[in-house]
N, C-alpha and C positions, 0 to 999 in steps of 0.2 A: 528527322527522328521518327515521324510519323508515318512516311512512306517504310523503315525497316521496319517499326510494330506491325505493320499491315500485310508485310511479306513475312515474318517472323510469324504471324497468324495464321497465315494463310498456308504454310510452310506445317505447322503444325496442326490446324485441319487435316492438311492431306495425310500426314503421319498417325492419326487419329487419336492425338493425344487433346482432346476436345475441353480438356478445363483449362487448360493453358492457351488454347485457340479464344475460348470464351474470355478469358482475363485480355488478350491482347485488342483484341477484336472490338472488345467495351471502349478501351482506353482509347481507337479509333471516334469512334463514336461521339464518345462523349468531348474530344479535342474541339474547342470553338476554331471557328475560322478553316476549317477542314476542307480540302475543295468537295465538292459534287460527288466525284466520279470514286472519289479513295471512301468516302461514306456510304455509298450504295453497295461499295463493293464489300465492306466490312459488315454492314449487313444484311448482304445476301449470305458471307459467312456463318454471322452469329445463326441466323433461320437453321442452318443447315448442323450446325455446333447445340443447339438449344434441341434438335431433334434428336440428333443421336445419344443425348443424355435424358431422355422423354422428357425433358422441360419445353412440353406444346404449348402449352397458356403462354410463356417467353415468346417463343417462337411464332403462333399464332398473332399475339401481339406486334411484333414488328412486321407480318408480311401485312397487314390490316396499314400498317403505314410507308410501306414499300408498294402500296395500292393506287396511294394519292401521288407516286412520284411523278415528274412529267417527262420522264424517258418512257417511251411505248413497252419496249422491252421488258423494261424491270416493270412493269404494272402487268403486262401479260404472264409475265413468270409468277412475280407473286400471287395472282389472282388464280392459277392452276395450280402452285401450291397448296392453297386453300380449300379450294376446291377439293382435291385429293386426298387430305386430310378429315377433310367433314363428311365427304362419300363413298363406300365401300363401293369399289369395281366391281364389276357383273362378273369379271371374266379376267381371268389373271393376267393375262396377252394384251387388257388395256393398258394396263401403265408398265412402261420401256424403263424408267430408273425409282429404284428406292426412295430416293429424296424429290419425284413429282417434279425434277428439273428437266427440260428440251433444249439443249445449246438455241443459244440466241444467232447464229449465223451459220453458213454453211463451212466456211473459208477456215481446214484444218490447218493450217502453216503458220500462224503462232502458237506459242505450248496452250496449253489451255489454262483456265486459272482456278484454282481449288471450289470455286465459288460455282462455276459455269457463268463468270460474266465474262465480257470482251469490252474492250475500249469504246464511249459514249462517241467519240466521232464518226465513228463508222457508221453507226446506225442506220444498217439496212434493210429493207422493209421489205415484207411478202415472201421473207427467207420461209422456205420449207425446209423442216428438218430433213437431213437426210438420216438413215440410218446406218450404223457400218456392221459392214458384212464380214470383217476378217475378223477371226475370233484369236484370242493367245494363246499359244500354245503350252500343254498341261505342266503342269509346274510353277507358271508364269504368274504374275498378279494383274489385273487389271486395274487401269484409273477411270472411276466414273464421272458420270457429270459432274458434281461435285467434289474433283479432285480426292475422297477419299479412297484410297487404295483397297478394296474390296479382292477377297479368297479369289482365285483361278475357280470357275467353273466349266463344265458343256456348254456349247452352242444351243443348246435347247436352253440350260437352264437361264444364260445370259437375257436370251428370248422375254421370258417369263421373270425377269430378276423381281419384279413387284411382288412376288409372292414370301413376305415377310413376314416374321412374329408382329401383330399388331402391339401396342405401347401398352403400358397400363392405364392409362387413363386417356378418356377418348375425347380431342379436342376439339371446343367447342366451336360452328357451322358460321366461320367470316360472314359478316354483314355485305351485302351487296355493294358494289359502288356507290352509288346514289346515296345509302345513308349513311357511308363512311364518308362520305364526302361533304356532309350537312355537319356528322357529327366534330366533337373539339381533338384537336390531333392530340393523338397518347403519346404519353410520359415517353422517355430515350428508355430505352431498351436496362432493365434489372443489373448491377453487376454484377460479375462471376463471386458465387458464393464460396465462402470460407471454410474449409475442412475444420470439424472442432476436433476436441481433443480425443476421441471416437473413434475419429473417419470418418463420421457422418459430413453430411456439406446442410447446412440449415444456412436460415436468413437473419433465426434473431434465437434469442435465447430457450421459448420456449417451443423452438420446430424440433420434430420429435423424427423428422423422417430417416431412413437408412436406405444405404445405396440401396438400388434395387439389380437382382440378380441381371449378369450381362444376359443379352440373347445371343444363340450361338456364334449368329452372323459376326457379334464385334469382336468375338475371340480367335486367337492364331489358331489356320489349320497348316500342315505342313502339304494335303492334300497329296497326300502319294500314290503313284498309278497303280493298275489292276497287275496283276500276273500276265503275260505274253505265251505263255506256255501253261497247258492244263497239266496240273498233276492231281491226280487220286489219292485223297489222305485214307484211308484204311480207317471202319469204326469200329473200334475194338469191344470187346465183352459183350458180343450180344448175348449170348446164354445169360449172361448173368440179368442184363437189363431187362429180359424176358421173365425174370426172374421176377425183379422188383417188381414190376407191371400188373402179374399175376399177384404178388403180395399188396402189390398196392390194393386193386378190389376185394383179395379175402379184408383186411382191414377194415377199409369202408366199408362192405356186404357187415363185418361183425359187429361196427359201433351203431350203424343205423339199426339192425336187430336188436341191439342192447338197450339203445335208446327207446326205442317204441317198444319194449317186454318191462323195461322199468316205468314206462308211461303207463302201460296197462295196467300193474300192479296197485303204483299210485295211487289209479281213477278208483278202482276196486276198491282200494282200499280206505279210500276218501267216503264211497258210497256204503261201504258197511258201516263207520262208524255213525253216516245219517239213516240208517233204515228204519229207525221210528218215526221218517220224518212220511207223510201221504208220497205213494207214486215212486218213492227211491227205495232202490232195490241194485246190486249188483251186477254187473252187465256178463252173460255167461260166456259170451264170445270175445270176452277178456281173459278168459282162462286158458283160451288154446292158444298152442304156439304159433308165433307172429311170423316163423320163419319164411314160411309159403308166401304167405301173401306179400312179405318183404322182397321177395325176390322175384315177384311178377310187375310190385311198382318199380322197382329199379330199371327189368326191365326195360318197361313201357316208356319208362323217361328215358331209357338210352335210347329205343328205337324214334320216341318225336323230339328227341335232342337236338337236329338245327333248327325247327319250325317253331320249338319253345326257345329257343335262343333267337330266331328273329323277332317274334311277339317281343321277348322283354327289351330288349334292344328298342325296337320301334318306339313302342308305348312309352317308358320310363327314360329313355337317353334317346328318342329322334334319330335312330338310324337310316339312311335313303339308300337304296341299292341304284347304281350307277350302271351305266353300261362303260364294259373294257375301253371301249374310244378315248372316254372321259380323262384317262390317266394321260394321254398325251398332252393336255395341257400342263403337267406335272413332272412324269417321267416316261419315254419315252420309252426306256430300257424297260420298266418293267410292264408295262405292257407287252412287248418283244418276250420275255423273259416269259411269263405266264403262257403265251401262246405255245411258245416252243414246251413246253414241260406238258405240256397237255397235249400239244401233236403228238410227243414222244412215247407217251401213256396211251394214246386211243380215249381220252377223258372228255367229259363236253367240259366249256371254261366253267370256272367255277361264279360265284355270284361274289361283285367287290363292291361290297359299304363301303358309304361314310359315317362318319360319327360328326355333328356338329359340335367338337371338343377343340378347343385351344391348346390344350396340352397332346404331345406326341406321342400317340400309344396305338399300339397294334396286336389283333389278336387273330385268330382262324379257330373257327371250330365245325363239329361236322361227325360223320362216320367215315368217310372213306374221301378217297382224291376225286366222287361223284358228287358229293352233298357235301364238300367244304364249302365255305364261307368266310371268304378272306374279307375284314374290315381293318380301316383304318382311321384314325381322325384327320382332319382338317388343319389340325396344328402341325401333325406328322408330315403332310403335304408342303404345308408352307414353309417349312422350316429345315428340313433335306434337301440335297440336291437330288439330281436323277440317277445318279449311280448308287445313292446312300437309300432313297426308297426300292431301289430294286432287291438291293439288298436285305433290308428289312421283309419285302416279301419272300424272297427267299429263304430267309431263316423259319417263315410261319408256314409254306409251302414242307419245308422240310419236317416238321412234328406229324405231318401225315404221312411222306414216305419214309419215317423207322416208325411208324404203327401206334406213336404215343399222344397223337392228337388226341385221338378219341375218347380213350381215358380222361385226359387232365379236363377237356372239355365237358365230358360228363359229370366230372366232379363237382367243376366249380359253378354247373348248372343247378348239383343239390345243393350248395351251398349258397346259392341263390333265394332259395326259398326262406331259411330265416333270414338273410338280413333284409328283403322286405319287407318283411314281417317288422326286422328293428327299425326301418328305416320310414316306415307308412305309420307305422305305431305310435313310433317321437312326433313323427311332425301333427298326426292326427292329437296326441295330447298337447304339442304347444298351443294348439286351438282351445282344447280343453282347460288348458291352467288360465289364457286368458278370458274367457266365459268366464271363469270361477273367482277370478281377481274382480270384472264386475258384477257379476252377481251380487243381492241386494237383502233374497230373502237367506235365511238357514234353511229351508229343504235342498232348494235348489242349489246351495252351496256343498251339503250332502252329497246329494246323489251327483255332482259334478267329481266332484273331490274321490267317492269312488271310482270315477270313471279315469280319475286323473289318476291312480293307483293301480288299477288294472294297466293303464297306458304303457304305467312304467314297468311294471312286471313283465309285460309281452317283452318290449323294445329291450329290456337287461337281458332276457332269458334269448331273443332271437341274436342279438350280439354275442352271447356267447356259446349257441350253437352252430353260428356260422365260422367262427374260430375255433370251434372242436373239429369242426368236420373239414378242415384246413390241414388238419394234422396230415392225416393215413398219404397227402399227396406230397407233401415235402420233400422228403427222398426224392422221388421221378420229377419232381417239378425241376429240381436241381442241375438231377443229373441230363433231364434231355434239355436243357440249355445246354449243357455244353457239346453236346451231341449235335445240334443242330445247328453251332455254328461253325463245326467243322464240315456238317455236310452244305450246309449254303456257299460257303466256302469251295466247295469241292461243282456247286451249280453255277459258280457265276464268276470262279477265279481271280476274285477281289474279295481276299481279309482286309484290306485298308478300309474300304466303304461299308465296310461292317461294323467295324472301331467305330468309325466316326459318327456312324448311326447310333451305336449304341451311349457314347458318350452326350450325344444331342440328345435323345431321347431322357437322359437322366437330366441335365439341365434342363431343357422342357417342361418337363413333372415339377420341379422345382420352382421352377420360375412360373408355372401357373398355380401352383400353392400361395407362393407371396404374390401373385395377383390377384385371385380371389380371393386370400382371404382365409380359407379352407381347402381343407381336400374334394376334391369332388367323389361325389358317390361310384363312380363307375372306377376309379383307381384302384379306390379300396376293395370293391366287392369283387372284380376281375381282374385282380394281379397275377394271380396265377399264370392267364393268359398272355401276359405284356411280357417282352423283351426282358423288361425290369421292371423290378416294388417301386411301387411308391414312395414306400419306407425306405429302403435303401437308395433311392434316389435322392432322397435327401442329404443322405451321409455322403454318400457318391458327391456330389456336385457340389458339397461345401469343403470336400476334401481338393478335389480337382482346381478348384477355385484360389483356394489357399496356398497353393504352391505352385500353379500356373503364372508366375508375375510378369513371366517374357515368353517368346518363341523359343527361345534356347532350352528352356527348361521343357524336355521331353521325354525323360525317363521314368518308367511307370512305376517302376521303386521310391521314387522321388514323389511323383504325383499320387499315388497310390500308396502309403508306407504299409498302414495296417494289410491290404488286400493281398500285398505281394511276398512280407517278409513277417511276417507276423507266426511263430511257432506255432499257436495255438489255436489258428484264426480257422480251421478245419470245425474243432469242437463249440466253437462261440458261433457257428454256424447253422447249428441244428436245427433252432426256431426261423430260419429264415426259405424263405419260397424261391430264393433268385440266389445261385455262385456269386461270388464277389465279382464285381465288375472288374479290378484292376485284376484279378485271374484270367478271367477269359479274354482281357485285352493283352494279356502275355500270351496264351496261345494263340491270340490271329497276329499276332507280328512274329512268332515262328512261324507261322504259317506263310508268312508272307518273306521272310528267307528264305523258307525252302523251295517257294517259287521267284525266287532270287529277282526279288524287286524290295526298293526301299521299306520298311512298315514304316507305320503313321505314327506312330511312338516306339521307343527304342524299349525292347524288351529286358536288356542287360543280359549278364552273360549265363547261360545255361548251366546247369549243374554236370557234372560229366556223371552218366549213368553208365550203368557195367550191364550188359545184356542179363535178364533175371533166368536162372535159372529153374527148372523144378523140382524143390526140394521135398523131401516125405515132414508129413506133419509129424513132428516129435516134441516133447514137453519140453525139449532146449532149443526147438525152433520158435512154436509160443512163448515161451517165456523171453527170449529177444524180441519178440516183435510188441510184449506187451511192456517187455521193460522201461519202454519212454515215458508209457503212461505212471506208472506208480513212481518216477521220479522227477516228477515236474511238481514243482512245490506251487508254483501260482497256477497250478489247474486244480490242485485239490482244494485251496483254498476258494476259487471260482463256484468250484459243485462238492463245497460240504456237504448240503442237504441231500443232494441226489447222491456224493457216494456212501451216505450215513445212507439212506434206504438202502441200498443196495449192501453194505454189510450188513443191515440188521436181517436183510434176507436169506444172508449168507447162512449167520448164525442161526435162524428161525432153520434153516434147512436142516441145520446139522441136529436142530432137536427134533424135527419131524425123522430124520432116519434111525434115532434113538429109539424113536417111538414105535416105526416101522418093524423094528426089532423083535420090542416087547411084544406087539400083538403076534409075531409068529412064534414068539420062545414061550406065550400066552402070560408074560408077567404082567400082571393086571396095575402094579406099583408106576409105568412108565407108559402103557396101552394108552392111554390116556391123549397124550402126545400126537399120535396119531389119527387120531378120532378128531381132534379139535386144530388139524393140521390148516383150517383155513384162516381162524382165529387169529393163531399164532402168527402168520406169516404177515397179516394183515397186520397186527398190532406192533411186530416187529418194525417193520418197515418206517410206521407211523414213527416211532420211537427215535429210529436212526434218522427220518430226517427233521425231527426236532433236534438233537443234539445238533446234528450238524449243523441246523439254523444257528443255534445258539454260537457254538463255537466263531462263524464267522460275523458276529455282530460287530463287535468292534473294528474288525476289521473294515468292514461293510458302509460303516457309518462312523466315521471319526470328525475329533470336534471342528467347528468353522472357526477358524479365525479371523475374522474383517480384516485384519492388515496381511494376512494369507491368502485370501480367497482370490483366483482369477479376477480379474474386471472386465476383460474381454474377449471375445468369441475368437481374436486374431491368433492368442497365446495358449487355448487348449490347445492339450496335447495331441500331436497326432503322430505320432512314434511308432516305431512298429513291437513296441516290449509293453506299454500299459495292459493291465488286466479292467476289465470292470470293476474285479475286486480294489484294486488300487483307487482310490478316486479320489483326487485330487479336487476338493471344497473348490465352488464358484459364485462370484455375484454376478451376473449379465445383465446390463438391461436392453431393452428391448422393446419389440411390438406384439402382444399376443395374441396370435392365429387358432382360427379352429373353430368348427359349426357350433352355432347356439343355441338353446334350448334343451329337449330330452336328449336328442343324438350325441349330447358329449355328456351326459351325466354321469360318467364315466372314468370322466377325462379320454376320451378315445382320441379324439384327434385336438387333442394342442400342442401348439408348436410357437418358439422364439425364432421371433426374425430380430435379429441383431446384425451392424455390420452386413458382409453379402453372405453370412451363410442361415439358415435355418436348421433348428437343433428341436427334436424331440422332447416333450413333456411329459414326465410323471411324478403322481403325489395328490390326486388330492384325497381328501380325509371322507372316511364315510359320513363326518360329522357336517360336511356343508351336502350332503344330498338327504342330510337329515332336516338341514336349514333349508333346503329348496321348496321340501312339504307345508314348513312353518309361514312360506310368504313373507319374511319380514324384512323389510325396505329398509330399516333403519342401519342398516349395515350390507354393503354390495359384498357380490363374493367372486368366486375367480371364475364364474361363466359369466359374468355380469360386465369383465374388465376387456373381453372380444375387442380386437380392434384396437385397444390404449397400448400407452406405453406401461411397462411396468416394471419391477425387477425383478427376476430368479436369481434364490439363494439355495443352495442346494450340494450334492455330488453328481460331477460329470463322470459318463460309465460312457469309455468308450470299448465298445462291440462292432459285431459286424453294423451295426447302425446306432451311430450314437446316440446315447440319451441325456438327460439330467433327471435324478433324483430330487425332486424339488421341495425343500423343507418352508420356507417363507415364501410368500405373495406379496409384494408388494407394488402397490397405485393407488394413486391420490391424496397421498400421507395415511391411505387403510393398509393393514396389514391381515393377512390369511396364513394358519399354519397350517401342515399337515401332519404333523408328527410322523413322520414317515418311519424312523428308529422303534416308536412308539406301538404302531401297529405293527411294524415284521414281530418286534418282540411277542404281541398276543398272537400272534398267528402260530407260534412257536409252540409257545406256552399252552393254546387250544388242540395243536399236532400232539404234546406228551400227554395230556390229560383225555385227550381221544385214545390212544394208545395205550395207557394204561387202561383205562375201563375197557378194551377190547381184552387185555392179557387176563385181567381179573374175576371178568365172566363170563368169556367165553364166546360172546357175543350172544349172551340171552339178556 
């Protein structure tokens, strides 16, 4: 009975179903009267079962007693186990397999065993590994040392297979022989823990952990070949996208003007009400127009745009410029790949960072195909194959040849400058509030507590100009994504290894969220630049997660509902920096039909389109094209408020031409109108979208019922028909993620990890950053709960990136509200009474 658990184990290792290998594997184990050789061999399994579920401490533990055995073999295997685990390699090409295993003998003619053991009588000495040279062929799957069946890769990348997402937690440095050998042998190896009622797998009642997101490695790829045949996909509308380009910088040229003419006013105007005071006085070179000189720093930051983009790089995120060589311990293609695109230009190579980041993200910026600067991270590296990083350079290579690097690059360089500002500001006050917490006298508490006030004003006010100035790029950030995966496409004849980049890339992001803990700064402040948001990475790879349960399930409708089939998913777009993923993974598996090779997910069946013809713009052409819109009931309901401004501007128009009248026909009874044309438009607007607040509150916010409310992150919906507006009441609990101190005073970056997916936080109350001033211990608040478990009670809004509206806080038996119904209603109520006092006078 014990020899079938052990091949039933063993059997199930290699199928990589590793909680059921663990459960069989124990039962080995712990069997009294076991022989020798069936016990070594189960846990040489469990090591290999306890790693692939990052349970090292397990794992660690048993090779530390797989150290003292007296077969040479199994002490030499474990002991470089150990070792591999406790020492980062220099060099990717040192370690041959993922699991730190070297077959124990040379003699391939029995099968091999899930484990990499061989039979203890053989036991033959001074075996040198051989290595093998014949590689599978593409499509193929490979068995590695440790019997689990590992993705088809390259020859190159089989090479380098050590180059993996490291674990989350990094296991601690095996004791030597010597004092493993003095110390008392450790307990039999933990058994396979119990799934609760969750999903979660804990050991006792009060373990709080959740799975942690897969790496990409342990998920199916279908790995589908490149195109055999080049074809030319055609980019269509460039007039137009020349278009946006050009709009894009009038835009930013006008908010950064508006910005610093309303700054100048301010100062001025700050300054005349102290001019009684000695020395203040109004500054005169505040009165001219800011325009000029707006437009010579713009500018000067476009022309030293890569060299202030290596500095912040360097200085604030550790970037190392590499030489091209370097890439072929990585990928060999794009090394090749780069070379050739720059012979074919007459270009010198360009300059390739690294980022010392875990997460996989990639960016180019620069002026031209001269002064680009192709960077990537280290997580990117590790975590692609070689056909999936060349790819990814090619898609960054590509925003320089359609001409729109330049732009998004210089954009998201001004937009650099506040969030340092928020981001050097918070942490230089969490220094501040902790001075100020011991501080002893009252001056010194003073003028701290100032400073701690100032802190926060800088850090609020640069967070939200680095999200204004985010705006005018949305459009183009969008649209040359999709632009430039059909021209990389078109450089390197694999839409598959595009797919599959980009789907890793969104896992990645996600999965170094719930490892750290937080987002990391450089996600957030340079999305623009990356493949994919941050944000939407999240939504992305909790959706992909959820409906990936098998290989069979590969239809991007399936795995994708809202991205693919979602009516409205066009208009719940607007605020976002990055096209839906499950879109643009429908157009590279067209792409990769029409170069009639398999795609990597099935894209379903195309709509049959009718060649468009050119029709004359007529008010029965408009009015079909807009008719979809004024008859969709859940998008009026979505943007009441926005289409309440937008009628009250309507109507404010029609009295402004009333008024246009009178002053020409000189009736002084309606001139009026006209004179006060800016008033009006403004107070209208305000007006219409307070009603339209109002209108959709209940909607918006309906009541929780505890015996209604979700309880798990498995059973949100993800359909392709939910509205935001629709929100279906949630309890979650959870673990909650997100930077501490000033930097989330906000609430800017919290997030529930529940279950494997991570979901988006908002809610909380001005009233706890009112508590945050006040210092008071006697009660924690929800920046205080980082890191615990807790629960969100709330509405889930699924969007192009889901959120939760989060009404309760709940840890530690405390509870936190935000009234979240409670403020949209003032905010409302402050829109109509702003609004009225605009109509009433006029704005004097």
């Amino acid at each position: 009975m014990t020899e079938q658990q052990l091949a039933a184990g063993l059997a199930a290792l290699k199928q990589k179903e590793y909680q059921q290998a663990i459960a069989l594997l124990s039962s080995v184990v712990q069997t009294p009267g076991e022989s020798q050789q069936s016990v070594l061999r189960a846990q040489m399994g469990l090591v290999v079962a306890y790693q692939k579920t990052h349970q090292m401490e397990a794992a660690t533990e048993i090779c530390q007693q797989l150290q003292r055995s007296q077969v040479t073999q199994v002490r030499q295997w474990a002991k470089k186990w150990c070792q591999q685990r406790s020492l980062k390699p220099t060099h990717p090409a040192t370690e041959k397999d993922p699991t730190g295993f070297v077959p124990l003998e040379k003699d391939n003619n029995p099968p091999p065993s899930p484990t990499g053991f061989v039979p203890l009588e053989k036991n033959p000495k001074n075996q040198k590994h051989q290595k093998n040279q014949n590689q599978p062929a593409n499509g193929a799957t490979q068995e590695t040392s440790t019997g689990a069946v590992a993705p088809d890769k390259t020859s190159h990348q089989q090479q380098h297979s050590a180059i993996a997402p490291s674990p989350p937690a990094q296991p601690k440095k095996a004791p030597p022989p010597q004092a493993a050998a003095k110390s008392t042998p450790p307990p039999p190896p933990p058994p396979p823990p119990k799934p609760q009622s969750d999903g979660t797998y804990g050991t006792g009642p009060s373990d709080h952990r959740t799975p942690t997101i897969p790496a990409s490695s342990e998920l199916p790829w279908k790995h589908a070949p490149k195109g055999k045949k080049r074809r030319a996909f055609k980019l269509e509308k460039k007039q137009q996208y020349r278009l946006v380009q050009i709009a894009t910088v009038a835009v930013c040229f006008w908010l950064v003007d508006t910005l610093v003419d309303r700054s100048m006013s301010f100062t001025n105007h700050i300054l005349y009400q102290l001019r009684s005071l000695p020395f203040v006085n109004t500054l005169q070179i505040f009165y001219d127009d800011p325009k000029p000189a707006v437009a010579v720093g713009l500018l000067v930051l476009f022309a030293l745009m890569p060299w202030l983009w290596d500095g912040i790089l360097r200085y604030f995120y550790g970037l190392e410029f590499t030489d091209l060589r370097e890439l072929d311990a990585y990928s060999i293609p794009s090394r090749k790949f780069i070379q050739r695109q720059c012979r074919a230009r007459n270009c010198p190579l360009p300059k390739i960072g690294i980022l010392p980041l875990e997460a996989p993200v990639a960016m180019a910026y620069g002026h031209l195909p001269r002064t680009t600067r192709l960077v990537v991270s280290r997580g990117l590296l590790e975590q692609l194959d070689p056909q999936e990083i060349a790819a990814v350079y090619a898609g960054e290579w590509a925003h320089f040849l359609q001409g729109d690097g330049a732009i998004v690059s210089w954009g998201t360089l001004l937009c650099q400058i506040p969030y340092l500002l928020y981001w050097k500001t918070a942490t230089w006050g969490d220094s501040v509030a902790a001075k100020q917490a011991a501080a002893t006298h009252t001056y010194e508490k003073s003028i701290l507590g100032m400073s701690l006030f100032a802190a926060v004003v800088a850090s609020v006010a640069g967070y939200g100009l680095y999200w204004l100035g985010r705006w005018p790029f949305l459009l183009l950030s969008r649209w040359r994504c999709l632009r430039s995966d059909r021209l990389a496409t078109n450089l390197t004849n694999d839409p598959n290894a595009l797919s599959r980049a980009l789907v890793k890339i969104s896992l990645g992001m996600a999965r170094d969220i719930q490892t750290q803990g937080q987002t990391h700064w450089l996600l957030e402040s340079c999305d623009l630049l990356f493949p994919i948001g941050c944000r939407q990475a999240i939504g992305a790879s909790s959706s992909y997660l959820h409906h990936r349960q098998e290989r069979s399930q590969n239809s991007l409708a399936a795995l994708f509902p809202f991205d693919c089939n979602h009516p409205y998913r066009r208009w719940l777009l607007l605020n976002n920096s990055h096209p839906l993923l499950g879109e643009r993974l429908q157009y590279l598996a067209r792409y990769a039909q029409m170069l009639r090779v398999e795609p990597e997910f099935d894209p379903g069946k195309a709509k049959n389109q009718r060649p468009k013809k050119a029709v004359a713009l007529t008010w029965n052409n408009l009015i079909a094209k807009l008719r979809p819109i004024w008859q969709s009931g859940p998008l009026y309901w979505q943007g009441c408020p926005y289409f309440g401004a937008l009628l009250g501007l309507g109507m404010a128009l029609c009295l402004i031409l009333v008024g246009w009248i009178g002053q020409v026909g000189n009736v002084q009874a309606i001139e009026w109108l006209w004179s006060d044309r800016f008033w009006i438009a403004y107070g209208a607007m305000l007006a219409g979208f307070s009603l339209g607040s109002f209108w959709r509150t209940n909607a918006l916010f309906p009541d929780i019922e505890p015996t209604q409310a979700i309880p798990s992150s498995a059973q949100l919906p993800r359909d392709a028909q939910t509205m935001p507006v629709a929100s279906p009441p949630v309890a979650l609990q959870g673990r909650l993620l997100g930077r501490r101190g000033l930097s989330n005073l906000l609430g800017q970056d919290l997030i529930l990890h529940c279950h494997r997916d991570l979901v988006k936080l908002n809610g909380l109350s001005p009233l706890d950053i009112y508590k945050f001033f006040l210092r008071s211990r006697s009660q924690q608040q929800v920046w205080d709960w980082i890191g615990c478990p807790i629960e969100a009670i709330g509405w889930f809004r699924q969007g192009a990136t889901p959120w939760i509206d989060v009404e309760t806080w709940q840890s530690h038996q405390q509870v936190s509200h935000s009234r979240h119904p409670i403020w949209y209603t003032l905010v409302a109520a402050a829109a109509a009474i702003w609004a009225t006092y605009w109509l009433a006078t006029g704005g004097i």
